[in-house]
NUNU-205621 format. One record per residue (C-alpha): residue in three letters; x negated, y negated, z negated. Coordinates in Angstrom, 1 decimal. Each point is the difference from the previous one (the first is absolute). Example, Ala and Ser with C-alpha at 12.3 -4.5 7.8 and 13.67 -1.06 7.14 Angstrom:
<lumfis>
+-----+--------+--------+--------+
: res :     px :     py :     pz :
+-----+--------+--------+--------+
: ALA :  -12.3 :    4.5 :   -7.8 :
: SER :   -1.4 :   -3.4 :    0.7 :
+-----+--------+--------+--------+
</lumfis>
This chain:
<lumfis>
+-----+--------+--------+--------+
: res :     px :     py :     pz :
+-----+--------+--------+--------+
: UNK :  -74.6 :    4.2 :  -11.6 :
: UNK :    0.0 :   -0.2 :    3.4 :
: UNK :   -3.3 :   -1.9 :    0.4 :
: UNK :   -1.4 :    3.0 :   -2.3 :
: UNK :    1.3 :    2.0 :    2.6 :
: UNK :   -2.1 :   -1.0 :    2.6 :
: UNK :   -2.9 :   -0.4 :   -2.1 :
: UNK :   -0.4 :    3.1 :   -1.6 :
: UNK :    0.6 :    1.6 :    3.7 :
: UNK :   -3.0 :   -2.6 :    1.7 :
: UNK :   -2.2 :    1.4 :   -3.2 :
: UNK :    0.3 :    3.5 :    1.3 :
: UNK :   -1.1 :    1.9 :   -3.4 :
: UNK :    2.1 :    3.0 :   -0.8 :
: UNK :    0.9 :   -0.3 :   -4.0 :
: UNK :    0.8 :   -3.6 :    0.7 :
: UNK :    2.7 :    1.2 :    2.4 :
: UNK :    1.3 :    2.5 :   -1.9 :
: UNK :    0.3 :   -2.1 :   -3.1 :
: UNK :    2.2 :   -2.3 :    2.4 :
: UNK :    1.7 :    2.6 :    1.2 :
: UNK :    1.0 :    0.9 :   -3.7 :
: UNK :    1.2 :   -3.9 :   -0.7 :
: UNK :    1.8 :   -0.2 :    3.8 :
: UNK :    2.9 :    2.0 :   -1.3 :
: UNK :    0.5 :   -1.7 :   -3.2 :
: UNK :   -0.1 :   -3.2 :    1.8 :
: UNK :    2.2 :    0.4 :    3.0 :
: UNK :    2.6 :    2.1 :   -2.3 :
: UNK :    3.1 :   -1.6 :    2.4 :
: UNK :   -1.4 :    0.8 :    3.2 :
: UNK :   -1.3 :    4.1 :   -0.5 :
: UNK :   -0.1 :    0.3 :    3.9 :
: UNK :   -2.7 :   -2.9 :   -0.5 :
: UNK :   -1.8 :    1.0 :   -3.0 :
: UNK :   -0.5 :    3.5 :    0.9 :
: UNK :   -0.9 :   -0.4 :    3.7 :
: UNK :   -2.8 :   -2.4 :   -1.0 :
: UNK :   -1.1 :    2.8 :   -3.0 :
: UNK :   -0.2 :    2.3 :    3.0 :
: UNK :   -2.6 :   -1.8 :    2.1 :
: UNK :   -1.4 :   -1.3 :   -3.2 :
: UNK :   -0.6 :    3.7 :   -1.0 :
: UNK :   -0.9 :    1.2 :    3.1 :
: UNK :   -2.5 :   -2.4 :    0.9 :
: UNK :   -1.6 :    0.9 :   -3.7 :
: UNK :   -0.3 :    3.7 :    1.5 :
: UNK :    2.6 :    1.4 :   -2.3 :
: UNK :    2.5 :    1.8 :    3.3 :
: UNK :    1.6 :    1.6 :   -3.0 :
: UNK :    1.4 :   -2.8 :   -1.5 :
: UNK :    0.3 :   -1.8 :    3.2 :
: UNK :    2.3 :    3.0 :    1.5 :
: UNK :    1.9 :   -0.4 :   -3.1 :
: UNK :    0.7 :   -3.5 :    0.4 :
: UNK :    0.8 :    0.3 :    3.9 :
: UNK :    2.5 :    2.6 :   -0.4 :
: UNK :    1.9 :   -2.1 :   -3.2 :
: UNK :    0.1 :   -2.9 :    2.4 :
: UNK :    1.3 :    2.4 :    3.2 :
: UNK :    2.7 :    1.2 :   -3.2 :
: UNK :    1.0 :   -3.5 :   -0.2 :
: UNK :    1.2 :   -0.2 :    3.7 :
: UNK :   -0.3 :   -3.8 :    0.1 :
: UNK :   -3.5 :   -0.7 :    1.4 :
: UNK :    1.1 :   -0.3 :    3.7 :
: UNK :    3.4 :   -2.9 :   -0.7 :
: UNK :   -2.4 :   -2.1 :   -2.6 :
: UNK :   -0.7 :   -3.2 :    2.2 :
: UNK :   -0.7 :   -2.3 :   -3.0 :
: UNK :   -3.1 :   -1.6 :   -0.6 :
: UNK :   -1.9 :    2.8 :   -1.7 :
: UNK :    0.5 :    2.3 :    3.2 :
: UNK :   -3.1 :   -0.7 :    1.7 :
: UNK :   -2.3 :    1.1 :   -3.5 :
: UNK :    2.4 :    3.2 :    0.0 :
: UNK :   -0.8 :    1.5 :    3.5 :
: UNK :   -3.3 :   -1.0 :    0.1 :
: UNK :   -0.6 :    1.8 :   -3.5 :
: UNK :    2.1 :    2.9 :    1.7 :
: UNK :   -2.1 :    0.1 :    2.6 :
: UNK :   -3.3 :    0.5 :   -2.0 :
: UNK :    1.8 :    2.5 :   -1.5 :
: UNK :    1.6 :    2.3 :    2.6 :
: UNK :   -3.4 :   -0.7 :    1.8 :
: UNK :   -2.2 :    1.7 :   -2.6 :
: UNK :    2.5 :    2.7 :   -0.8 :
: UNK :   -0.1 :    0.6 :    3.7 :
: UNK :    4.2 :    0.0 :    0.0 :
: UNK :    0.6 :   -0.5 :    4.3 :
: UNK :    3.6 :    0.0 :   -0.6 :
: UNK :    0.0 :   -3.2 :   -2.3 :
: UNK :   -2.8 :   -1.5 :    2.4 :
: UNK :    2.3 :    0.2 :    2.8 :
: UNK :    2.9 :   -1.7 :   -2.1 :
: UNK :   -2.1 :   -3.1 :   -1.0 :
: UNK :   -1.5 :   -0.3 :    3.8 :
: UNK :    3.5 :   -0.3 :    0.7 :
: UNK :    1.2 :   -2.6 :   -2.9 :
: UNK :   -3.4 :   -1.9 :    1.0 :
: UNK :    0.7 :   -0.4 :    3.9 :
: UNK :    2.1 :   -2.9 :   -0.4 :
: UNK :   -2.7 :   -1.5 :   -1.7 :
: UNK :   -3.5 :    0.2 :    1.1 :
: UNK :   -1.2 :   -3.3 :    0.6 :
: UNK :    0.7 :   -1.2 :   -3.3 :
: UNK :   -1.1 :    0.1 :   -3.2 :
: UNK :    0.9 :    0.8 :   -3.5 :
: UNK :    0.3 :   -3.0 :   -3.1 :
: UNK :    0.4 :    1.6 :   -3.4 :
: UNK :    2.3 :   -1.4 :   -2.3 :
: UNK :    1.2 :   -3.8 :    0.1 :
: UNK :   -2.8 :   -0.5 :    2.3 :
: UNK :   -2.8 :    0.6 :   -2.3 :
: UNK :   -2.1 :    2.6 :    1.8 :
: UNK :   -0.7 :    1.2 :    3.0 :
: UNK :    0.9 :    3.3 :    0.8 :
: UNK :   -1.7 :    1.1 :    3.2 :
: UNK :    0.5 :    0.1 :    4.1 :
: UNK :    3.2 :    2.6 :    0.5 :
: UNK :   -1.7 :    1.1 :    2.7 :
: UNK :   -2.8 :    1.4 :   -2.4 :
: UNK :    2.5 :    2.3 :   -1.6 :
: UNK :    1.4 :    0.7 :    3.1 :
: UNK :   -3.4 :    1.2 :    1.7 :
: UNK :   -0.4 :    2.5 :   -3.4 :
: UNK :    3.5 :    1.3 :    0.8 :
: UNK :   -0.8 :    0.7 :    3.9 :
: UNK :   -2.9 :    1.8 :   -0.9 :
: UNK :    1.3 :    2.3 :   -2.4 :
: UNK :    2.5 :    1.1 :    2.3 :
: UNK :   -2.9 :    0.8 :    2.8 :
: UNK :    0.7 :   -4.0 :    2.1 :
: UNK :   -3.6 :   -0.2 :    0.1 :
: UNK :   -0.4 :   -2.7 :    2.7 :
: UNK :    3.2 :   -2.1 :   -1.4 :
: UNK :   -1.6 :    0.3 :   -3.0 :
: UNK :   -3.4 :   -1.7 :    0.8 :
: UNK :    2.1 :   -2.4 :    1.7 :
: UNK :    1.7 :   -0.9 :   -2.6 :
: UNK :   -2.4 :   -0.3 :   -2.5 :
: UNK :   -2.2 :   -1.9 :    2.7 :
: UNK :    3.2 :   -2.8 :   -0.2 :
: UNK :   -0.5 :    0.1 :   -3.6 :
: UNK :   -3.8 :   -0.5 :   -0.4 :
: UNK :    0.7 :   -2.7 :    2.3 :
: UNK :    3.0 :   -1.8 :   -1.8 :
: UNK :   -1.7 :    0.5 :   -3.5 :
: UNK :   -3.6 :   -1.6 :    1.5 :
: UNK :    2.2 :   -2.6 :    1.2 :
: UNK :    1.8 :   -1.1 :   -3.1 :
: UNK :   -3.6 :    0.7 :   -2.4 :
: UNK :    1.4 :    2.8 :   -1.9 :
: UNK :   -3.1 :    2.3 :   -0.1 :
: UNK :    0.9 :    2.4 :   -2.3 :
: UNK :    2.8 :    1.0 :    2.5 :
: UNK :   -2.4 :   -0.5 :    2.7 :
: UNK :   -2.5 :    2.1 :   -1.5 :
: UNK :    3.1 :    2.7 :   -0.6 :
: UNK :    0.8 :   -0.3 :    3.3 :
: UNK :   -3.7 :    0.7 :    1.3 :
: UNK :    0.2 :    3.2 :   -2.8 :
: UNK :    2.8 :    1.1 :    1.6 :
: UNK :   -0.9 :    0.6 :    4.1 :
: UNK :   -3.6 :    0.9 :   -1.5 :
: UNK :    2.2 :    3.0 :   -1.3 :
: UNK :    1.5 :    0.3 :    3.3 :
: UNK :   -2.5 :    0.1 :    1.7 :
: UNK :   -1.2 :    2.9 :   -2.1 :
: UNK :    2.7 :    1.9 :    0.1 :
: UNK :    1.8 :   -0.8 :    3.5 :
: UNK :   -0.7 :    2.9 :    2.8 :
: UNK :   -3.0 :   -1.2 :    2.6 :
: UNK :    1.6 :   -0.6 :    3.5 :
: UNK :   -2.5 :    1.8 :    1.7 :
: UNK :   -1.0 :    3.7 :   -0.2 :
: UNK :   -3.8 :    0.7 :   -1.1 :
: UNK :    0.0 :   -3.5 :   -1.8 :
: UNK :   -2.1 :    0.3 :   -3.4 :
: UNK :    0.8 :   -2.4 :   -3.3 :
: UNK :   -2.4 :   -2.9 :   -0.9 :
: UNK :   -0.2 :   -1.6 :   -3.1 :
: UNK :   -1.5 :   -3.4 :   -1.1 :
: UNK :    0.4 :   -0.9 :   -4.0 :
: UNK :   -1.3 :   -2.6 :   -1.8 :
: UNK :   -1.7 :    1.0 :   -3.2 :
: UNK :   -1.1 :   -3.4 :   -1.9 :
: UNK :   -3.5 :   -1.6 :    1.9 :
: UNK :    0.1 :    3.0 :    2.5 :
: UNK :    2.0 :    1.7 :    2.4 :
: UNK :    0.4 :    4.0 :    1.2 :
: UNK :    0.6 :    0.9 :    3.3 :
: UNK :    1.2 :    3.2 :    0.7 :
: UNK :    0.4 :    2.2 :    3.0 :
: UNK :    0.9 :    3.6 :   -0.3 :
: UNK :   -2.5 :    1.7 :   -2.1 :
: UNK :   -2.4 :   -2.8 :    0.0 :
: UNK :   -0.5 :   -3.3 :   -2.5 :
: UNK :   -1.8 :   -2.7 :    0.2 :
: UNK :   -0.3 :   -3.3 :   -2.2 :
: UNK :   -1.0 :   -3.5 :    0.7 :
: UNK :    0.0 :   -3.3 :   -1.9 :
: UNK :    2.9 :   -2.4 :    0.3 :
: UNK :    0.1 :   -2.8 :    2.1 :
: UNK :    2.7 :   -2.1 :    1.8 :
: UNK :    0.0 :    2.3 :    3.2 :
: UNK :    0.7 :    3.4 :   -1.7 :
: UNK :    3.1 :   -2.2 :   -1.9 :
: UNK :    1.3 :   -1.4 :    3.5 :
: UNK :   -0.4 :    3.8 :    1.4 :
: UNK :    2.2 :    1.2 :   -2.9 :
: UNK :    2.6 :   -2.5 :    1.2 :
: UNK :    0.0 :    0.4 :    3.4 :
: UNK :   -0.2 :    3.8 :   -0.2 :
: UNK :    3.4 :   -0.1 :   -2.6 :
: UNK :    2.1 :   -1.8 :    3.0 :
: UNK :   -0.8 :    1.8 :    3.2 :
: UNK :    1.5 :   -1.6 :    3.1 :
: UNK :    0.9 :   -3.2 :   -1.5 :
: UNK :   -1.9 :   -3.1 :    0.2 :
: UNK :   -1.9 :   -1.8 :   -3.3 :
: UNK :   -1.0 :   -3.6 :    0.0 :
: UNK :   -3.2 :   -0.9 :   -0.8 :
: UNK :    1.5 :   -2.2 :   -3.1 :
: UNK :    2.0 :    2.8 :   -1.2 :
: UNK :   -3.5 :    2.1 :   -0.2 :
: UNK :   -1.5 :   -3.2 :   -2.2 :
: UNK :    2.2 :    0.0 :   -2.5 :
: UNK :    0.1 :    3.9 :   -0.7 :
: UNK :   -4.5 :   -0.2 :   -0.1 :
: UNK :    0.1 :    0.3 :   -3.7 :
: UNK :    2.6 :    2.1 :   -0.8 :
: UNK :   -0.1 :    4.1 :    0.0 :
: UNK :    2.1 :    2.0 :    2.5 :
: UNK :    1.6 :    3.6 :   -0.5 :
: UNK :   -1.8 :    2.5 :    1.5 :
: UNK :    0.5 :    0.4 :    3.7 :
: UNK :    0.2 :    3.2 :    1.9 :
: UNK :    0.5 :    0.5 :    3.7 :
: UNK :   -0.5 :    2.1 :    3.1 :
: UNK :   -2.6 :    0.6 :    1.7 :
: UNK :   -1.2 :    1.9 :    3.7 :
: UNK :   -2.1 :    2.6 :   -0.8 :
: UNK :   -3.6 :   -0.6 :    1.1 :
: UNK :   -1.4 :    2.3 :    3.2 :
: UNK :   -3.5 :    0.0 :   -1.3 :
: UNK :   -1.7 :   -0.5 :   -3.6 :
: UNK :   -1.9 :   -2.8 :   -0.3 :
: UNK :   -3.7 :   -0.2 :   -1.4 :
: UNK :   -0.6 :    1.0 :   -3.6 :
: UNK :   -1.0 :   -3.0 :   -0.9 :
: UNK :    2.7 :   -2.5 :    0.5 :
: UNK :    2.4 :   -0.6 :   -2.7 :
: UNK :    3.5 :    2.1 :    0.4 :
: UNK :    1.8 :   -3.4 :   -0.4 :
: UNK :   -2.1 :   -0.6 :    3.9 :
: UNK :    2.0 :    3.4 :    1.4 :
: UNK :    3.4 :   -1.3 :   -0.4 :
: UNK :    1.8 :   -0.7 :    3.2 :
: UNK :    3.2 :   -2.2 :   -0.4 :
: UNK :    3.1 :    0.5 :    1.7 :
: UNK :    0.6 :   -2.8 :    2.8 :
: UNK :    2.6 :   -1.4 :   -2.6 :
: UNK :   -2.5 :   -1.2 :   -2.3 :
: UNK :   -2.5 :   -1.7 :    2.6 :
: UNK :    3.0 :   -1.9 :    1.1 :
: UNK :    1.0 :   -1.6 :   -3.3 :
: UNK :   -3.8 :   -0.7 :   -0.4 :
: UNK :   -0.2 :   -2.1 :    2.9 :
: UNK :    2.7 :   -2.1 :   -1.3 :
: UNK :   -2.4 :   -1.0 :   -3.0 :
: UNK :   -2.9 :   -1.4 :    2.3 :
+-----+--------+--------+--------+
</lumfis>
């Protein structure tokens, strides 16, 4: 049960988790803290914040979350996290960052060591910026990109990337008059994005080192790490940008207009 844990959760599709959810329950019936903190994140991550609530709040009932240090732990806050994450509860975000300080450069087994249950630090950066930590946050889930590409777990790496592509979404810009640009992949093509204006252009291996360099601002890539992430498909990245003085000509594509921050020139320097 515990490798179906972690399967159903790399699989991602939403009736698959809340059929899980349904069996957790039933399953774990002599550890409810458990069983109903992982029905929580399962729920949550399915889109159901109803359900999810539910579950958080039977668990907070329970009063035993925070003293459980047995092997399951590491499943149960991370599954809290997703959970108080998406329901957008800052007080319980603030409790886990705290449970998870102690912690954060390790990593989470499931059960008698049969599956591998993620970087605590990936949790830790969800808590951090729920509760407003925005740059702890990306710092934290830079450590876990890191540790996950390190140990070959790329669906934890790919969560990871998901995670400060959200971030970087949602975090305030540093810098007054900044505007937000997007780069998504969509398939064989990509769409750029600056303020009102969209562009698209086909795929190649630049536009997919870009996306990588542009999701870590400030931090160095290796040239090796940017080979083995050619074929995969990042989240969407989005970041700020200085307003430009003077429009450019009609002609060019909008993806031409964007002018980085000096952030992301210096983490592309560090791919050449």
């Amino acid at each position: 049960m515990s490798q179906r844990l972690e399967l159903v959760r790399a699989q991602g599709d939403a009736n698959t988790q809340q059929a899980f959810a349904g069996e957790a329950v039933r399953w774990w019936t002599g550890t409810p803290v458990y069983a109903h903190a992982v029905v929580a994140g399962f729920m949550a991550r399915a889109g159901d914040l109803g359900a999810a609530r539910r579950e958080v709040d039977i668990v907070l009932e329970l009063g035993a979350w925070q003293a459980d240090r047995s092997y399951l732990w590491s499943v149960l806050v991370g599954n809290l996290t997703d959970a108080a994450a998406r329901l957008q509860d800052a007080e319980l975000c603030a409790r886990i960052l705290d449970e998870l300080g102690p912690v954060l450069s390790s990593c989470g087994v499931n059960g008698a060591v049969v599956a591998f249950a993620g970087s605590h630090a990936h949790f830790a950066g969800i808590a951090a910026a729920s509760v407003g930590r925005h740059e702890e946050a990306r710092t934290l889930l830079q450590q876990a990109v890191t540790v996950h590409a390190r140990l070959g777990a790329s669906v934890w790496e790919a969560a990871s990337r998901d995670a400060l592509g959200a971030l970087a979404a949602t975090a305030p810009s540093t810098a007054a008059g900044h505007q937000v640009a997007v780069l998504r992949r969509q398939q064989r093509a990509w769409t750029v994005s600056y303020g009102a204006e969209t562009a698209t252009v086909p795929d190649s291996k630049g536009w997919r080192d870009l996306s990588v360099l542009l999701s870590r601002p400030d931090t160095d890539v290796h040239v090796l790490e940017l080979a083995r992430h050619a074929s995969r498909t990042p989240p969407p990245v989005r970041w700020p940008t200085r307003p430009r003085s003077t429009p450019t000509g009609t002609g060019s594509s909008s993806s031409s207009r964007i002018e980085s921050r000096p952030s992301a020139t210096t983490t592309q320097s560090a791919s050449t």
